[in-house]
N, C-alpha and C positions, 0 to 999 in steps of 0.2 A: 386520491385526488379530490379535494374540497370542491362543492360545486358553488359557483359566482351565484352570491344573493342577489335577489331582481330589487330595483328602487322599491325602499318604504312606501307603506300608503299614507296619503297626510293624515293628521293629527288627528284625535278624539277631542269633545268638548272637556276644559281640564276645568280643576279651581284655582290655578297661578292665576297672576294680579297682573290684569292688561293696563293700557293706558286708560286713565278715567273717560267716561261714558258719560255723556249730559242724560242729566235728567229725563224721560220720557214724558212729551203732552199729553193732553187729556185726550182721552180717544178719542173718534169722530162719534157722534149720536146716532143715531138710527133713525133713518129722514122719513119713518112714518110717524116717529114719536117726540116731545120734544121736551116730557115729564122727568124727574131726576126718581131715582127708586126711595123707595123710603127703608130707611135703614130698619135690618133688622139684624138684632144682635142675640144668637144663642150661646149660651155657658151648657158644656159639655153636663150632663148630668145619669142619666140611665142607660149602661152598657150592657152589649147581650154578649154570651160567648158567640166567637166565629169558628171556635172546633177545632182552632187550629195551634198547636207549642210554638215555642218557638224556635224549635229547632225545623219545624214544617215551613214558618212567616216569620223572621226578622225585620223590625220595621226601619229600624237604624243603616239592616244593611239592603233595603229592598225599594226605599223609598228614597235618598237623597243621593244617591247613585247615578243619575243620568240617564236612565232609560222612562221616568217624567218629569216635567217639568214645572207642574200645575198642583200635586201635594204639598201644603205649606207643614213646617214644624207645629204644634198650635201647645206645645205643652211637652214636660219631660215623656219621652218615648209614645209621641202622641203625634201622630198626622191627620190632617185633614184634607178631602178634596170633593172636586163634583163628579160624580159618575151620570152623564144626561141632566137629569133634573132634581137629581138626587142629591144633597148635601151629608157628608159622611166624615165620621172622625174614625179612627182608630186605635187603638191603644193597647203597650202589655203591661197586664197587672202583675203584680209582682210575684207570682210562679210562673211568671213568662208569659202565660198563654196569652193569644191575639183577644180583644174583645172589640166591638162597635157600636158606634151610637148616630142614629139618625137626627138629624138638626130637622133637615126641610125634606120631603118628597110628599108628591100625589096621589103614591102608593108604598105603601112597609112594605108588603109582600115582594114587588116589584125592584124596591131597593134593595132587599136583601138579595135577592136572586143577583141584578146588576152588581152588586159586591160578590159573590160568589164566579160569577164568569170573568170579572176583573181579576181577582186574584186567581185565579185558575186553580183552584180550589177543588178540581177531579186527577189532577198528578199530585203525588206522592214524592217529594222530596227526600224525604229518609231512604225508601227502595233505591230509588233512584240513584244517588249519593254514594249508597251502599255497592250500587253495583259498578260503579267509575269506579270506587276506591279497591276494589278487587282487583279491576285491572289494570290498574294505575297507581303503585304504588308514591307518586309523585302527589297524587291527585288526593288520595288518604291522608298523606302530611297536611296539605295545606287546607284540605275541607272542614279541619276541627277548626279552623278562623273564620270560616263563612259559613256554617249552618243557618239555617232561614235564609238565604240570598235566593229570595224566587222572583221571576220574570213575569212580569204581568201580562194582561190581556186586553189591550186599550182599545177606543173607539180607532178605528184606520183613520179616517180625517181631522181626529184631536192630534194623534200619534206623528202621522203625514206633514200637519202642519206644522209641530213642532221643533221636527226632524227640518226641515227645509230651513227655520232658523238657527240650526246645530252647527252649519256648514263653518269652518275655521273659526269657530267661535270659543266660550268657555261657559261655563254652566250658567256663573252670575248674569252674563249678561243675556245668555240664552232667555234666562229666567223672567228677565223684565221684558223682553220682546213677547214670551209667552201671555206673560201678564198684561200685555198690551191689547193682544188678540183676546185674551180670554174677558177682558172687562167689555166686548162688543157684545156677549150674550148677556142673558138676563139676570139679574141679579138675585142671588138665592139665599143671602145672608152675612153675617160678621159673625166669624169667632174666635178671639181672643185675639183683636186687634185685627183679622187677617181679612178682608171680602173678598167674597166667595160668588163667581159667577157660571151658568151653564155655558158651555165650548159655544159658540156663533153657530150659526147654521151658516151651510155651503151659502143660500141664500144673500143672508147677512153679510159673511165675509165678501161677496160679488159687488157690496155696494162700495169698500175701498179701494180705494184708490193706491198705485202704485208713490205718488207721490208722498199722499197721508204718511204710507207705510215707511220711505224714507224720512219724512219728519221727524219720526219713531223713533230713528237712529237704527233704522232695519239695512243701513246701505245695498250693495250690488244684490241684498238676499229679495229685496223687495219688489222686483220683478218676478224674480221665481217663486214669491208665495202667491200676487196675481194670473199670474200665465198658466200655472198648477189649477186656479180655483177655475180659470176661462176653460181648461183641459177639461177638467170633470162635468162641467155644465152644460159640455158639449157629448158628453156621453149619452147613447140613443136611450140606455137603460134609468140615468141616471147618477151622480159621479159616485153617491152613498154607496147606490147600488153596484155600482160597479166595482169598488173598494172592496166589499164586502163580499161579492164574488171571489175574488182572489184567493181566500180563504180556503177553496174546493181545488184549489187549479197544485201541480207542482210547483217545489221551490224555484227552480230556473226559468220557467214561464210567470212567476210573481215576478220576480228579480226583473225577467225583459220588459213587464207591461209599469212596472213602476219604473222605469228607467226613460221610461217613454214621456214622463211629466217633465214638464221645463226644471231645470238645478238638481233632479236627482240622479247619480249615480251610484257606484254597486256598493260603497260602503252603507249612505242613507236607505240605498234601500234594499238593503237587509238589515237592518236597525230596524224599519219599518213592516218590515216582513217577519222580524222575529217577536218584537214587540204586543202587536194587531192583529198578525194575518195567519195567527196556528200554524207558522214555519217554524219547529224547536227545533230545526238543525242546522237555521240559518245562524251562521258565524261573520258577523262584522268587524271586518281586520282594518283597526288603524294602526299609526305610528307605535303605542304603546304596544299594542296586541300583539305586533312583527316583533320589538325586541324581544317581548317572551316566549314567543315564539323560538325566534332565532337562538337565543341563550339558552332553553332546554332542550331544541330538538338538533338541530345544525352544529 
């Protein structure tokens, strides 16, 4: 006797073609300042190696996947983004391997470290891989298609706010909400066409407005990215700090204390828990996730 499937969970962020999206405004300014940035524009030029094949770092399959939102394309098998204050490209040369190159930071040392904690760069993908496909012979078939699909390690409140705009959404449009937020921090440069800003601070983000944020074309999400930032601010620790705690706590005490922000629940945040928060066993199950589900295992 077949056991009754419980309802689907709703949808993942997809790339299907919703109805058109107006234009997004110019963000709101930063009511200490009232200067425009001055443009700077770097051309990719001196790559280092990052150590890693690409059977370890796929950038094709690890970056425009949805799990961020804030890497532009910037060139054939070529990403770009900010880590904090850090402006960074990526790129494989052509025996695959991952290589980087710093545009802007305060510190090389510092940046390279922040690219190595971002890309999680101390797991081992190949072992790892290797030992699914041992015991999962399903899992061996279909891994020769996604070698390098690794999971990053994002800031919690770049990751957080992202996710809160993911909610019934789809990537493109995700993507210009993100870009919306993301052009509130400072500006760290152009490359190849694309600018490049550091993520707002909790601060900054406190000075928008829920209305601004529908302006934006953010509709019902633009309460739950304000009510989120008022949550955190209100934290005795700190909201960074409190984020970032998380980190030490189990998965199911992640899962309840993020559930606890205005608009997340248990999909976002275990997105956000597996993303951020050093949860690699959180599994966020949407609509798509259950039919594969359902179709190999049921």
């Amino acid at each position: 006797m077949k056991r009754a499937r419980p309802t689907p969970p709703p949808a993942t962020p997809t790339t299907s073609r919703s109805s058109p999206i107006p234009p997004l405004p110019t963000p709101p300014q930063p009511r200490h300042s009232s200067k425009k940035h001055q443009k700077i524009i770097f051309k990719p030029t001196n790559w280092a190696p990052v150590n890693l094949t690409q059977s370890e770092l796929s950038l094709p399959l690890t970056f425009p996947t949805g799990q961020t939102f804030r890497w532009k394309q910037t060139g054939p098998l070529q990403y770009t983004g900010s880590l904090g204050r850090h402006l960074i490209s990526l790129k494989h040369h052509q025996n695959g391997d991952v290589y980087y190159q710093i545009h802007h930071s305060p510190s090389q040392s510092a940046a390279k470290s922040a690219l190595l904690s971002f890309l999680n760069t101390n797991i081992s993908l190949t072992e790892m891989w290797h030992g699914f496909a041992a015991a999962d012979s399903r899992f061996a078939e279909l891994a020769q298609h996604f070698k390098g699909a690794r999971v990053l390690r994002q800031d919690p409140l770049e990751c957080l706010i992202q996710f809160l705009c993911s909610s019934n959404n789809n990537i493109s449009r995700i993507t210009k909400m993100v870009d919306f937020v993301s052009s509130l921090g400072d500006h760290l440069g152009n490359v190849e066409g694309f600018e490049f800003h550091a993520f707002p601070s909790l601060e900054r983000l406190a000075l928008v407005t829920e209305q601004q944020l529908r302006e934006a074309g953010f509709g019902y999400r633009a309460k739950y990215v304000t009510g989120t930032v008022n949550a955190l601010q209100s934290k005795p620790e700190g909201g960074v700090k409190w984020l970032e705690s998380l980190r030490k706590l189990q998965l199911q005490m992640v899962i309840d204390s993020l559930c606890t922000l205005p608009g997340i629940g248990l999909k976002v945040a275990s997105c956000i828990a597996l993303f951020s928060l050093d949860q690699h066993h959180a599994i966020p199950v949407d609509t798509h996730v259950w039919r594969v589900q359902c179709s190999v295992v049921f």
